[in-house]
C-alpha positions in Angstrom: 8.9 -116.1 34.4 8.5 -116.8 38.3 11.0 -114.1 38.7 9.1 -111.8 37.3 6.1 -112.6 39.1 7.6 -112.2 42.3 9.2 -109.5 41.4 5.9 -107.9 40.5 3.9 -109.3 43.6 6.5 -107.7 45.7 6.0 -104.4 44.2 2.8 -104.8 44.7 2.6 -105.7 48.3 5.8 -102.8 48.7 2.9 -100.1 46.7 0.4 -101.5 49.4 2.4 -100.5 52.7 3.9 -97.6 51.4 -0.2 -96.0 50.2 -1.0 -97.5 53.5 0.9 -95.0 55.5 -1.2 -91.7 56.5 0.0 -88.5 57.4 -0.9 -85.2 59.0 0.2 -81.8 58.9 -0.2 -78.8 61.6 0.5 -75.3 61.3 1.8 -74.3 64.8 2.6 -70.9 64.4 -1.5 -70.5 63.8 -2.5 -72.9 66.5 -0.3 -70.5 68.7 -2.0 -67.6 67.5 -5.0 -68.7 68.5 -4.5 -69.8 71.9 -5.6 -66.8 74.2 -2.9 -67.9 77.0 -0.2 -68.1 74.6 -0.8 -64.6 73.5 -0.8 -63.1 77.3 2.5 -65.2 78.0 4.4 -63.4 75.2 3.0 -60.5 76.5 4.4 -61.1 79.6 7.8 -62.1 79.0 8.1 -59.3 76.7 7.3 -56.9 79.8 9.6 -58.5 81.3 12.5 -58.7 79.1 12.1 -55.2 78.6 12.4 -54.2 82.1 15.2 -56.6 82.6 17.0 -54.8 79.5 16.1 -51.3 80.9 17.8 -52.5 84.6 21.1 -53.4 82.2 20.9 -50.1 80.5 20.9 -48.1 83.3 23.6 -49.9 84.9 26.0 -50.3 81.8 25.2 -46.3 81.6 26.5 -45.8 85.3 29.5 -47.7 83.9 30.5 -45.6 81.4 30.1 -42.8 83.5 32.4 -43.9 86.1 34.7 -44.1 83.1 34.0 -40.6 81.9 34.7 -39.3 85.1 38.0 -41.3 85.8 39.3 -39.9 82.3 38.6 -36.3 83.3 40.0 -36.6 87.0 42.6 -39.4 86.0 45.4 -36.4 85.9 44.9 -35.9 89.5 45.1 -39.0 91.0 47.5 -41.5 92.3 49.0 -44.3 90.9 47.2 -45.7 93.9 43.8 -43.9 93.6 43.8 -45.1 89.8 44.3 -48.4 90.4 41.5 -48.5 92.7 38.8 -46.2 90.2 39.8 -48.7 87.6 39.3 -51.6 89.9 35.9 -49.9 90.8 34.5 -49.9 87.3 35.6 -52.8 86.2 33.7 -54.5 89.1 31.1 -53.2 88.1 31.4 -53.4 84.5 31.9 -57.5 85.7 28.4 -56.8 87.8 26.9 -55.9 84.7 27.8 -59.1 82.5 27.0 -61.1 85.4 23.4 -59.5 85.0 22.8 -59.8 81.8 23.7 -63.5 81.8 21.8 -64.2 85.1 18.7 -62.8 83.0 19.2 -63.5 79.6 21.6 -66.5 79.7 21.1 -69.7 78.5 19.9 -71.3 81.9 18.8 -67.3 82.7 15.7 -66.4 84.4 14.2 -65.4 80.7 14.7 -68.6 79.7 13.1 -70.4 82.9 10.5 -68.0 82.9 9.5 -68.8 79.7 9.6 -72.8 80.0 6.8 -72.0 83.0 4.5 -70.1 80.9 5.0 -71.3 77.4 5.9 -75.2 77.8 2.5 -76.0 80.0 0.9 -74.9 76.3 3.5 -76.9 74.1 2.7 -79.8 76.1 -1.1 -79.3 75.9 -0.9 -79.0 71.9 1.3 -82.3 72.0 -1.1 -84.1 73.7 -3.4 -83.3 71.4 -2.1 -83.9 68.4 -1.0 -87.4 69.6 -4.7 -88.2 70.6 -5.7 -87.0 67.2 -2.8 -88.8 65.5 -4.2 -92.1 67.7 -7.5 -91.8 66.7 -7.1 -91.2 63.4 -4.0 -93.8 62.6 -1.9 -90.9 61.5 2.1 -92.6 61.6 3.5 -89.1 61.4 2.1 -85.4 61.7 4.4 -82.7 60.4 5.0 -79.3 61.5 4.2 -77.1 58.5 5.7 -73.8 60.4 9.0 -75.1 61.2 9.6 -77.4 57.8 10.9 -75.2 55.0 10.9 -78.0 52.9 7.2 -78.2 52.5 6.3 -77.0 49.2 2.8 -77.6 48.8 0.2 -80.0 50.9 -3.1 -80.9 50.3 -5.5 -79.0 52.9 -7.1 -82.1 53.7 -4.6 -83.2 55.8 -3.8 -80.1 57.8 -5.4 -81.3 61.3 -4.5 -77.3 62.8 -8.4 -76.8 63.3 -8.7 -80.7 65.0 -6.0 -79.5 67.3 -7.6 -76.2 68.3 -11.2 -77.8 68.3 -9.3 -80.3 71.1 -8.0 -77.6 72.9 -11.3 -75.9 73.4 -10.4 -72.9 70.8 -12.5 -73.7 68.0 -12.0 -72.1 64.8 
């Protein structure tokens, strides 16, 4: 009979802790489209990326070119003069790789140039979830956006609006 009394009271006090527990939930793909200055830097890297891409057009067209024109004239050259057309291109068929990863690489100026613009933001949206989160004795906040496991959440605890209202964007 004790055993089943502490059995129970432990359930009890485990029932306790676990209702005890409070969470939150943010939608970040709406708090991002709702931030003005997140907006204008997607804006701007995707001017930029598209220049960048335009600058590694053109010169992957000037390769191929160079290659058209070595197949037309390659029956009057050299073993010599060959070698050294070939040699041209592809140094500047290598040029061209080297470009694209120098901009679009994984440590390219793409990618710094967005951790300037966009992780000032990021950083600004952590802060204020964790002050909310402090305030409000939330042990965990959830990312709605980025969880495909999410089903279905209450509405009440969706602190999006809290976050934009800390931000200065209210909604």
């Amino acid at each position: 009979m004790k055993r089943i009394i502490l059995f129970v009271g432990l359930l009890i006090l485990c029932g306790g802790a676990v209702k005890a527990q409070k969470f939150a939930l943010i939608d970040m793909e709406y708090i991002l489209k709702n931030i003005p200055s997140y907006e204008m830097a997607n804006e701007q890297l995707k001017q930029i990326s598209l220049r960048w891409e335009k600058e590694i057009s053109d010169q992957a067209e000037r390769v191929e070119e160079m290659y058209k024109e070595y197949q037309a004239d390659a029956v009057f050259l050299t073993s010599t003069q060959k070698q050294q057309k070939e040699e041209e291109i592809l140094a500047e068929d290598k040029a061209t790789q080297e470009l694209r990863r120098k901009y679009f690489g994984p440590e390219g100026e793409l990618y710094k140039k967005r951790e300037s613009l966009i992780k000032p933001i990021q950083d600004d949206i952590y802060e204020a979830v964790k002050s909310i989160s402090d305030g409000k004795g939330y042990q965990m906040v959830i990312d709605r956006s980025s969880s495909s496991n999410i089903i279905f959440a209450s509405p009440r605890i969706d602190i999006s609006n809290e976050v934009l209202a800390k931000l200065g964007y209210s909604k």
